[in-house]
TIVO-288318 format. One record per atom (N, C-alpha, C): x, y, z; residue number from 0; chain; atom name. Coordinates in steps of 0.02 Angstrom, whole numbers. Layout:
// residues N
      xx      yy      zz  num  chaine  atome
       X       Y       Z  NUM       A     CA
...
***
This chain:
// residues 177
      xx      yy      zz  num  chaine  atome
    -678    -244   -3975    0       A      N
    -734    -242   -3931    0       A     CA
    -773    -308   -3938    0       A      C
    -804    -340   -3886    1       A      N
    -824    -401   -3897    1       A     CA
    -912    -386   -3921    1       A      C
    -905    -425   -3936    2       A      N
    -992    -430   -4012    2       A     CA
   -1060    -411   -3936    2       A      C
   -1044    -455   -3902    3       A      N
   -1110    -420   -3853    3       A     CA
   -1109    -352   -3813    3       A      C
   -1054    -323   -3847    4       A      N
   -1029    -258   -3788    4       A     CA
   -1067    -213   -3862    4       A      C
   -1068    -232   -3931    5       A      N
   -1073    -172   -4000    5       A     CA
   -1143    -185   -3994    5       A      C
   -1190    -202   -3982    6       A      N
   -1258    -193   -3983    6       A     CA
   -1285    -139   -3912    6       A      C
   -1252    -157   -3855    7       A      N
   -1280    -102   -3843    7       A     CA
   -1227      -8   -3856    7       A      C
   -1182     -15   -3871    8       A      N
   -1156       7   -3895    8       A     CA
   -1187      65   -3955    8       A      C
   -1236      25   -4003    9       A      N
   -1266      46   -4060    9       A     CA
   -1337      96   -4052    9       A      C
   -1348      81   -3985   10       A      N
   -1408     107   -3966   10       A     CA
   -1390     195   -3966   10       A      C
   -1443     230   -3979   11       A      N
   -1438     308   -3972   11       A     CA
   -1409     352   -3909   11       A      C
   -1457     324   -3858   12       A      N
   -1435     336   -3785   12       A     CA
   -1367     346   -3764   12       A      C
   -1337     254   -3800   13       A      N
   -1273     241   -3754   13       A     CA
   -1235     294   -3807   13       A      C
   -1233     306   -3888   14       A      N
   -1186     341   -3911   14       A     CA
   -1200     410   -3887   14       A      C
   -1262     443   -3871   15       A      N
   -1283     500   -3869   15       A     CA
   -1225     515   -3770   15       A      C
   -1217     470   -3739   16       A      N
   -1202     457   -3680   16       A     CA
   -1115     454   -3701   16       A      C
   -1102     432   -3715   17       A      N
   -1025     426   -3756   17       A     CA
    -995     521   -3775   17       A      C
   -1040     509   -3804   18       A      N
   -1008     591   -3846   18       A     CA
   -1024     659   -3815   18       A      C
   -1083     661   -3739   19       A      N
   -1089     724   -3692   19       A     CA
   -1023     680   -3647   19       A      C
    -983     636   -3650   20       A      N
    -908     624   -3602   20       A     CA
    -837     654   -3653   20       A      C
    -871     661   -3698   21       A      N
    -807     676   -3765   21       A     CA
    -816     745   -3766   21       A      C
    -868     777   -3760   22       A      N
    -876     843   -3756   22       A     CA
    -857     861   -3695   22       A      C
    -872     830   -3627   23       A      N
    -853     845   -3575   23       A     CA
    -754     861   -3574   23       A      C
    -738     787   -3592   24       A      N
    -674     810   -3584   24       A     CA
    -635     844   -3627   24       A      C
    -674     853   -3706   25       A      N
    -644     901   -3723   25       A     CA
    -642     980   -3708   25       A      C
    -702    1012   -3697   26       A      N
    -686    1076   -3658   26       A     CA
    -661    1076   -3582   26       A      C
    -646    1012   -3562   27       A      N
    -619    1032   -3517   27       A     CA
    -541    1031   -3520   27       A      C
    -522     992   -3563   28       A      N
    -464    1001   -3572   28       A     CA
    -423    1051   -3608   28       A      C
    -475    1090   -3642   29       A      N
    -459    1159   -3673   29       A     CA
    -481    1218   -3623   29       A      C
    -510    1207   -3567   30       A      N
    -518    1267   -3525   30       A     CA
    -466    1243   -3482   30       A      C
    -430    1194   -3462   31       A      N
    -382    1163   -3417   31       A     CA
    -321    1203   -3435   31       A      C
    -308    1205   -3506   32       A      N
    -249    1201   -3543   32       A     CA
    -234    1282   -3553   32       A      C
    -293    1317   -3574   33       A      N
    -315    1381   -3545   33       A     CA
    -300    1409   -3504   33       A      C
    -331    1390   -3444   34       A      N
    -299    1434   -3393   34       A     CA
    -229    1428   -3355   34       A      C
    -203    1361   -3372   35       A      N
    -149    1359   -3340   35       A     CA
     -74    1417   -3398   35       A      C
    -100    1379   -3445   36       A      N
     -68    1446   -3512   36       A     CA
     -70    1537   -3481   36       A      C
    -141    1558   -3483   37       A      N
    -157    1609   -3452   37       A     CA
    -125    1627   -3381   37       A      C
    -122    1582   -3338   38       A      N
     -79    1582   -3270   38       A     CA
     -23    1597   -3273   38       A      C
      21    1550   -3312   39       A      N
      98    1570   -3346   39       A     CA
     104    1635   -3373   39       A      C
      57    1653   -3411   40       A      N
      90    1706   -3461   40       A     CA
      66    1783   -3374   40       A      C
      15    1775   -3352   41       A      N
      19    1855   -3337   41       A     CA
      37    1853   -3244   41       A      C
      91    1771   -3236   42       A      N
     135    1775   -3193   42       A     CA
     190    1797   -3209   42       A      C
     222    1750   -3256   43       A      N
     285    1775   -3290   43       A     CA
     301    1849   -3330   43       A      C
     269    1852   -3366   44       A      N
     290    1903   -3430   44       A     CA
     247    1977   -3389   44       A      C
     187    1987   -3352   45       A      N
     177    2032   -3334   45       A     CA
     166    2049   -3240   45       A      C
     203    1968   -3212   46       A      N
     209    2014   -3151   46       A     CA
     155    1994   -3090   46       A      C
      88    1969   -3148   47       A      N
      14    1967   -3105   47       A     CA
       1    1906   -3102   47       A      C
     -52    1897   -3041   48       A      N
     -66    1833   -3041   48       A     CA
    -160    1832   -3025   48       A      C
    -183    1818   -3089   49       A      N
    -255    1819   -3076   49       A     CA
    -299    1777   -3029   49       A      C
    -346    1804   -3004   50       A      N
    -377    1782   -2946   50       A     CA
    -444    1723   -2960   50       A      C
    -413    1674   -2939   51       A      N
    -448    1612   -2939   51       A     CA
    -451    1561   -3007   51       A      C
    -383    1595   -3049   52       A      N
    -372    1533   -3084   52       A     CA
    -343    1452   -3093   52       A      C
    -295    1463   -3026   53       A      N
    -269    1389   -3004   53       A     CA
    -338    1352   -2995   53       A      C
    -389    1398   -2948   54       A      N
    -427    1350   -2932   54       A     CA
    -470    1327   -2973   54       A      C
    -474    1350   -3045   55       A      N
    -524    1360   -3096   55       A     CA
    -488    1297   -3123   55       A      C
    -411    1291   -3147   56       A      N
    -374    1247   -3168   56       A     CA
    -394    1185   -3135   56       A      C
    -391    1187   -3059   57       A      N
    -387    1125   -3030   57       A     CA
    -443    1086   -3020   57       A      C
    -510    1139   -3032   58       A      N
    -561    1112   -3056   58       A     CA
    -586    1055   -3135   58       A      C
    -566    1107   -3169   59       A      N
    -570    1092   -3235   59       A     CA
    -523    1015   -3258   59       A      C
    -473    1020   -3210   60       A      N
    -440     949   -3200   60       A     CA
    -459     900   -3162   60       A      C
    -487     926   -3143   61       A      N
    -542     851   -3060   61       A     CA
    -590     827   -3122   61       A      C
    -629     876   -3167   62       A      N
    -693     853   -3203   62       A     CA
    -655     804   -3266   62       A      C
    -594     824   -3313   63       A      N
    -573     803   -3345   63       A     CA
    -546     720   -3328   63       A      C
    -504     714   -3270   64       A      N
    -478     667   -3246   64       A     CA
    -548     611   -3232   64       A      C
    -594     638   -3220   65       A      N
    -641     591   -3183   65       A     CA
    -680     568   -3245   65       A      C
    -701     597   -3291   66       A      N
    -742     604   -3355   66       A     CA
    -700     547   -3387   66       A      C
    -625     573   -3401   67       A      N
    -593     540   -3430   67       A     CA
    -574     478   -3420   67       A      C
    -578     448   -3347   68       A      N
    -567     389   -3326   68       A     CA
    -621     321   -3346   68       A      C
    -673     374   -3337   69       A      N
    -750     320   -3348   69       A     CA
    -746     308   -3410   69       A      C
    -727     360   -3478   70       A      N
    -726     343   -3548   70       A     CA
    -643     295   -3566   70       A      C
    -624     296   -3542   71       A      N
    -557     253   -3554   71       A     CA
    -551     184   -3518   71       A      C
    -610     187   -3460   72       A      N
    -657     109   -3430   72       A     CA
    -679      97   -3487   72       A      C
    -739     125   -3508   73       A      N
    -786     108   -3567   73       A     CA
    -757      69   -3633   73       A      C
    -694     118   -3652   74       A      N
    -655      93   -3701   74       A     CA
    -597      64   -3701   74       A      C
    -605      38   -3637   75       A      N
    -564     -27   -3624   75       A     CA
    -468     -14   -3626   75       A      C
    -448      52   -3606   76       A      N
    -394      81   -3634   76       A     CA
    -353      92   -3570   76       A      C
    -412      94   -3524   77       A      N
    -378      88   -3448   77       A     CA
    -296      65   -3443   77       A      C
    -277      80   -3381   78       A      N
    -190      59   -3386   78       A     CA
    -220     -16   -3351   78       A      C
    -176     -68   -3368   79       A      N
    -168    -129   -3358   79       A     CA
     -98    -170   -3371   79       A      C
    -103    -218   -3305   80       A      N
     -41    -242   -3326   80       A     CA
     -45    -307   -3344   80       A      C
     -69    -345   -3385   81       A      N
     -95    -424   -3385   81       A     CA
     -56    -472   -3389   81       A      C
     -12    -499   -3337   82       A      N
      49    -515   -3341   82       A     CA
      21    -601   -3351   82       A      C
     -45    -618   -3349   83       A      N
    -103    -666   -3347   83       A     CA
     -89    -681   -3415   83       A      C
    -122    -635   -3459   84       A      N
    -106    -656   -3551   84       A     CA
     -47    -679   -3564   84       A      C
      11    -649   -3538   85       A      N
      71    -671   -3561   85       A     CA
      77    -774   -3543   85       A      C
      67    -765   -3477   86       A      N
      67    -819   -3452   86       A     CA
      50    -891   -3482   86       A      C
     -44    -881   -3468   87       A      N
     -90    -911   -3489   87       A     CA
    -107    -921   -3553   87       A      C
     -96    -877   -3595   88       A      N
    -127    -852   -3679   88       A     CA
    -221    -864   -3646   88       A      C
    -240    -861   -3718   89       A      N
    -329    -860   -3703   89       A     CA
    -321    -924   -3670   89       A      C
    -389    -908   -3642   90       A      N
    -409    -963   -3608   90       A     CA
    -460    -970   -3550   90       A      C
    -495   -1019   -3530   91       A      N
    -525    -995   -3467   91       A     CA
    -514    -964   -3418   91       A      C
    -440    -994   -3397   92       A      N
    -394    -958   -3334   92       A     CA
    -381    -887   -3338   92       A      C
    -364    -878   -3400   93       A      N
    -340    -802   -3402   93       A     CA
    -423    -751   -3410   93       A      C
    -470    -797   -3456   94       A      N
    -547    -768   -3443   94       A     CA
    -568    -746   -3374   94       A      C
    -555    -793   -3329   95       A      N
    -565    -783   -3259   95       A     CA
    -560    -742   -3213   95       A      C
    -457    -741   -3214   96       A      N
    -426    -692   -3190   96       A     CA
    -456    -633   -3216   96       A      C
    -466    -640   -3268   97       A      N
    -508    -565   -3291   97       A     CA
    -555    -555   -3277   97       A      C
    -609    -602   -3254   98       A      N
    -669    -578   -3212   98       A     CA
    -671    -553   -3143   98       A      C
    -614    -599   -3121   99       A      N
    -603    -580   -3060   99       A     CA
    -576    -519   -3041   99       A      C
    -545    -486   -3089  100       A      N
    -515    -418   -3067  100       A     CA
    -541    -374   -3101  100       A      C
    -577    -370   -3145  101       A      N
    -649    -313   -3157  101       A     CA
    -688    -322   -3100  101       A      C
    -703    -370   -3069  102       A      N
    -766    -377   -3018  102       A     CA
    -743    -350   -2949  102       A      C
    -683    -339   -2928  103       A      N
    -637    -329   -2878  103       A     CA
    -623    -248   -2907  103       A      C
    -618    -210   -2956  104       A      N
    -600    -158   -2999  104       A     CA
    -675    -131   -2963  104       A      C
    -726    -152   -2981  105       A      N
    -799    -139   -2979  105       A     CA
    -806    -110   -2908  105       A      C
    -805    -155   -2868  106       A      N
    -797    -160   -2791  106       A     CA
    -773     -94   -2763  106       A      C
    -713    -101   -2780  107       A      N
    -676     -56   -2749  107       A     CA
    -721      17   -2771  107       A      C
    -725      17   -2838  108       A      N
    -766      75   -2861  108       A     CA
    -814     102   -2822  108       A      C
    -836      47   -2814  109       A      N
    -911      62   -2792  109       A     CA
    -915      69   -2715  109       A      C
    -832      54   -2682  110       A      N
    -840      73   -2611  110       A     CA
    -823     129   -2596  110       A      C
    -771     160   -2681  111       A      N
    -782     232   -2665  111       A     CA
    -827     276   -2684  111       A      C
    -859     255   -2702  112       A      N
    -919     292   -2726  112       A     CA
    -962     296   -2660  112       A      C
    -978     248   -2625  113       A      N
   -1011     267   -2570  113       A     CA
    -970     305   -2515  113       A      C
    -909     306   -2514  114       A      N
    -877     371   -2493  114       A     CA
    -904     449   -2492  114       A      C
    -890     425   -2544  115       A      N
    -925     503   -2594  115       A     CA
    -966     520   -2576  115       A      C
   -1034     473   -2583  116       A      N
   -1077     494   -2570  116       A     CA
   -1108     543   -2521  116       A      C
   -1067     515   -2446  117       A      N
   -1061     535   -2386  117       A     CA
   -1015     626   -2398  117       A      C
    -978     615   -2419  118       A      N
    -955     667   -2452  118       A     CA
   -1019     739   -2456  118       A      C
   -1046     705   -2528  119       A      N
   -1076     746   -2560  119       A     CA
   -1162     754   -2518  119       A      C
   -1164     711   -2466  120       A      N
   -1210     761   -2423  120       A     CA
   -1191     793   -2376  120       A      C
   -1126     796   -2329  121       A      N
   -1098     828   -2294  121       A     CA
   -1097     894   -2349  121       A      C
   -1077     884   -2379  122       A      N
   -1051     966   -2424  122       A     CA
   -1127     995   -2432  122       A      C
   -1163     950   -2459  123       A      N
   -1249     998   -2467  123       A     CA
   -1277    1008   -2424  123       A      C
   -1255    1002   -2351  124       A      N
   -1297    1015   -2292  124       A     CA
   -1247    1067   -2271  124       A      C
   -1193    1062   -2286  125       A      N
   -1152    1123   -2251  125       A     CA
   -1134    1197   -2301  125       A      C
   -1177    1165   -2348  126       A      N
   -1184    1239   -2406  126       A     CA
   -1087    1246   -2418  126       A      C
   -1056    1200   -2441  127       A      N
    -983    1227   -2448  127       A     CA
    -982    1233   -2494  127       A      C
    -915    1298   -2527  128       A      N
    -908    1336   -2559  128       A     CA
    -825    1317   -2574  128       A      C
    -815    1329   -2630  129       A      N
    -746    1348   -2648  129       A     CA
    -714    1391   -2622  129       A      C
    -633    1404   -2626  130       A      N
    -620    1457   -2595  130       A     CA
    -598    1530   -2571  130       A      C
    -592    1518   -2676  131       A      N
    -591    1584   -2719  131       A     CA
    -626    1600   -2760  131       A      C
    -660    1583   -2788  132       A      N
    -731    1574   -2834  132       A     CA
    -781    1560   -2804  132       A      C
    -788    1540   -2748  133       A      N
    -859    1547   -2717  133       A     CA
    -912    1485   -2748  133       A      C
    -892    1448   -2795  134       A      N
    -931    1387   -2814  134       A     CA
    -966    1354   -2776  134       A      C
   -1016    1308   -2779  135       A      N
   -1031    1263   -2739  135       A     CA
    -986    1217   -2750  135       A      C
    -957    1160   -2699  136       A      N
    -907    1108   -2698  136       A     CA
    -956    1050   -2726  136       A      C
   -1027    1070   -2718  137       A      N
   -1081     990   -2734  137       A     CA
   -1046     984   -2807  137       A      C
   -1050    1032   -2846  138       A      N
   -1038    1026   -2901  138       A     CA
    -971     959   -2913  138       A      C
    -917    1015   -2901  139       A      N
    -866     973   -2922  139       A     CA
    -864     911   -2899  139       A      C
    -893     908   -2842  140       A      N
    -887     831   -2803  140       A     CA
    -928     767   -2830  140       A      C
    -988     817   -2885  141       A      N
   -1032     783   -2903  141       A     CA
   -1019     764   -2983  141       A      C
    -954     800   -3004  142       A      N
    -951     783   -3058  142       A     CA
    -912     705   -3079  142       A      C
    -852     727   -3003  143       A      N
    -831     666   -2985  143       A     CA
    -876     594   -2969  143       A      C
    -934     623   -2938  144       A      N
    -987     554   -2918  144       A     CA
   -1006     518   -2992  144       A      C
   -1013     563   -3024  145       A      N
   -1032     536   -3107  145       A     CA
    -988     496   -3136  145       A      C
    -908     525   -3139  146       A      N
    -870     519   -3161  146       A     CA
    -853     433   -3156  146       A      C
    -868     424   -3077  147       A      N
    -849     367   -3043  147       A     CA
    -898     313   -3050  147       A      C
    -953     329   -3052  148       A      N
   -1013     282   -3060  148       A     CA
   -1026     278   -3141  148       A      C
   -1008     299   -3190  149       A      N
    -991     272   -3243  149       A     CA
    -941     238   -3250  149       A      C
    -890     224   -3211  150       A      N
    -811     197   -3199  150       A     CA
    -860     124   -3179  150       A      C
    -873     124   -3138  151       A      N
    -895      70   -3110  151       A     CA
    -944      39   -3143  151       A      C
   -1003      69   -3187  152       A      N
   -1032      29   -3235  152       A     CA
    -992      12   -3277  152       A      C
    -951      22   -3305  153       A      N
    -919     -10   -3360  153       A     CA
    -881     -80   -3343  153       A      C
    -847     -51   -3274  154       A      N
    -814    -121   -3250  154       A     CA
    -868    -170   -3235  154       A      C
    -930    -151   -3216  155       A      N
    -952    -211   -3227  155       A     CA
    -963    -270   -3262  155       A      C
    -998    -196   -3322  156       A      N
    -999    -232   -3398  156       A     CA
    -944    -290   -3423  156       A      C
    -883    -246   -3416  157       A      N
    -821    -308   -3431  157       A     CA
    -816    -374   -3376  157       A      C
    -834    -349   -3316  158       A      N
    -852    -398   -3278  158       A     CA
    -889    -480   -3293  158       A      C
    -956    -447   -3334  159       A      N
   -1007    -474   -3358  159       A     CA
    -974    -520   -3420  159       A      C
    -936    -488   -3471  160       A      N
    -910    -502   -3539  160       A     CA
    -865    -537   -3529  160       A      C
    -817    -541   -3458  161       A      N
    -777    -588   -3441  161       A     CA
    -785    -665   -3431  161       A      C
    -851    -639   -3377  162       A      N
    -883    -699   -3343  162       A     CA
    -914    -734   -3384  162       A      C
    -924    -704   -3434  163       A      N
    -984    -763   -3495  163       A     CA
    -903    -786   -3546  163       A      C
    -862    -750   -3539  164       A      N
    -806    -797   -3596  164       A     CA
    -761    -841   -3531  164       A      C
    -766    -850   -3484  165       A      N
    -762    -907   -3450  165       A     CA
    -799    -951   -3433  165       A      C
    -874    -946   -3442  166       A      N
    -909   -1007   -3448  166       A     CA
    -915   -1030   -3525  166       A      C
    -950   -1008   -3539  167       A      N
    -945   -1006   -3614  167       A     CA
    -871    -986   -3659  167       A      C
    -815   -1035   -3638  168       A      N
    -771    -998   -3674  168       A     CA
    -770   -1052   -3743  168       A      C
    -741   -1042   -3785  169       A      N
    -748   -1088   -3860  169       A     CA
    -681   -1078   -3870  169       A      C
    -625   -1157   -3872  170       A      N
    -550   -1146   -3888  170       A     CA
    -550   -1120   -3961  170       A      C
    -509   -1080   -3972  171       A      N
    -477   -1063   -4036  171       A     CA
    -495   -1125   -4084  171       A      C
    -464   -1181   -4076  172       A      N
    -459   -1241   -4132  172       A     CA
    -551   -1240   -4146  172       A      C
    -587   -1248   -4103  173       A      N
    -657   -1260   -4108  173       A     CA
    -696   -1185   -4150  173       A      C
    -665   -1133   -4143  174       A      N
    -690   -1075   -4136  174       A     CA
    -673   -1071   -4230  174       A      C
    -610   -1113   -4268  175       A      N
    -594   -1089   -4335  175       A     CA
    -642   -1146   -4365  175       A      C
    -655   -1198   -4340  176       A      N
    -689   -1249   -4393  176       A     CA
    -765   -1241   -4399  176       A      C
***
């Protein structure tokens, strides 16, 4: 993790903010894992198929997937293919390229997010509902809005952490003496 990313990092907020996404995806991935288990067993072995657990599953997987995306932005674990490092090794160029495609990463984020948005007032003006559980859809749609707009702060952040190790970058040889 780079040294200006662990200070704010250290603050209460951001860890207190870190660990309600660790809690998030961990019960959700144990109510995910849950019901799809539960689905199997009293399809198969007894015949039945309980009412409104796919959709409980497919919920519990929209919140997980989305939760999980923003904390694996955060911690930098995201899938990537940096075919740039290989290339380049450190350097400004490859610093760059890396600003440039967090900031383009960002973008895009953030153009779906205003998707969404549109989304998630169509759904609160039209009172929609799930369609076996009866839920409100704001919810899930809104867990996704979270999910995504923490996605997108983070890419900024690296955005930010990029852009300052390409202006400010310090070669290796300069960086050991």
């Amino acid at each position: 993790m780079l040294e200006e990313r662990k200070t704010q990092i250290q603050h209460p907020l951001w860890q207190f903010k870190l660990k309600i996404q660790r809690l998030v995806m961990f019960i959700t991935s144990i109510a995910f894992t849950a019901a799809v288990f539960l689905q199997v067993v009293t399809r198969y072995l007894f015949d039945y198929s309980l009412f409104g657990i796919e959709e409980f599953a497919s919920f519990a997987g929209v919140i997980m997937y989305f939760i999980g995306a923003a904390y694996a932005t955060h911690e930098r674990s995201h899938i990537s293919a940096s075919l740039v490092d290989t290339i380049f090794g450190e350097g400004r160029i490859t610093a760059g390229v890396h600003a440039f495609t967090r900031l383009l990463a960002a973008i895009l984020t953030i153009y779906i997010l205003y998707s969404l948005w549109d989304l998630l007032v169509f759904t609160e003006r039209m009172g929609t509902r799930s369609t076996e559980l009866r839920l409100p859809m704001l919810w899930i749609y809104g867990t996704m809005f979270v999910g995504l707009s923490l996605t997108a702060f983070y890419f900024l952040l690296e955005f930010y952490d990029s852009l300052r190790d390409t202006i400010w970058h310090t070669p290796v040889e300069e960086a050991d003496t």
